[in-house]
C-alpha positions, 0 to 999 in steps of 0.5 A: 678039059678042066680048067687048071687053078692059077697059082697067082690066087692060090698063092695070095690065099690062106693055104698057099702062103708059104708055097713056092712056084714050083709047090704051086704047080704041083697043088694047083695040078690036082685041084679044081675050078668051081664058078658059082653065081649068085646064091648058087650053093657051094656045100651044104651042111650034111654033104660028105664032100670031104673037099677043102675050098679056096675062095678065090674071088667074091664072096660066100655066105656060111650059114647054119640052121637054127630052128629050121631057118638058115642064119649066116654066121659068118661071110667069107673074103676072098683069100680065106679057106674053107672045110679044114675039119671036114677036108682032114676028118673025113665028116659031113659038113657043118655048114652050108656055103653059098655064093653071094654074087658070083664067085670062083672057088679052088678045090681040093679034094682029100683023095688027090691031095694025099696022092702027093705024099710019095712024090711030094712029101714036102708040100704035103707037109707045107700045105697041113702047116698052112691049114694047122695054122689056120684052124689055130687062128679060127680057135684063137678067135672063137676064145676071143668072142668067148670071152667077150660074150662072158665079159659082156655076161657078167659085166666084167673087164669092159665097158658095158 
């Protein structure tokens, strides 16, 4: 039998902040456990896996190939969500996702998520607020660094 998510992680993650317990208990119901080891990969880029990740414990590596070599752009803590576009759009995945030492990650996967829109209508809807904001905070951040990096160009609006 599969293991069942705890709602105490979900709750301290990205996506479940606003969830109530009996909300949580709904979601974790249709969501999955995965347990990755060190350097064991999560998704890689290309998959058309369309699941939306929760780290709920360690970290992962996000990688992505340039010239052939896989860079890692960015690491994830836990609490953080991964695979919004991919979960929402249905397209293969941008990026790789590998463990870096073990790590415990809740899934979800399209298909059951969207099997809660007749009977739970308002989580569904408190769960597409969660990852609205959180796709919100990612785009605030990249034009953050655009601008830095422009600043940084052209020599403007900073010390450099």
């Amino acid at each position: 039998m599969a293991e069942t998510p705890k709602c105490e992680l979900l709750v301290d993650s990205s996506l479940g902040q606003e969830l109530e317990k009996g909300d949580c208990d709904v979601l974790t119901s249709v969501m999955g456990v995965r347990y990755l080891e060190h350097d064991e990969i999560l998704a890689q880029e290309g998959d058309t896996d369309s699941s939306l990740y929760v780290l709920t414990e360690g970290k992962l590596a996000v990688l992505n190939k340039m010239d052939g070599i896989e860079h890692v752009v960015y690491t994830m803590k836990t609490g953080e969500t991964a695979g919004t576009n991919c979960f929402i759009d249905r397209r293969p995945r941008k990026a790789t996702m590998k463990a870096v030492g073990k790590a415990t990650v809740y899934t979800l996967s399209p298909d059951k998520f969207e099997s809660l829109l007749d009977t739970h209508p308002k989580l569904v809807y408190k769960v597409m607020r969660a990852l609205f904001r959180l796709t919100h905070l990612h785009l605030m951040r990249m034009n953050m660094e655009s601008q830095q990096l422009s600043n940084y160009i052209h020599r403007t609006g900073g010390r450099y």
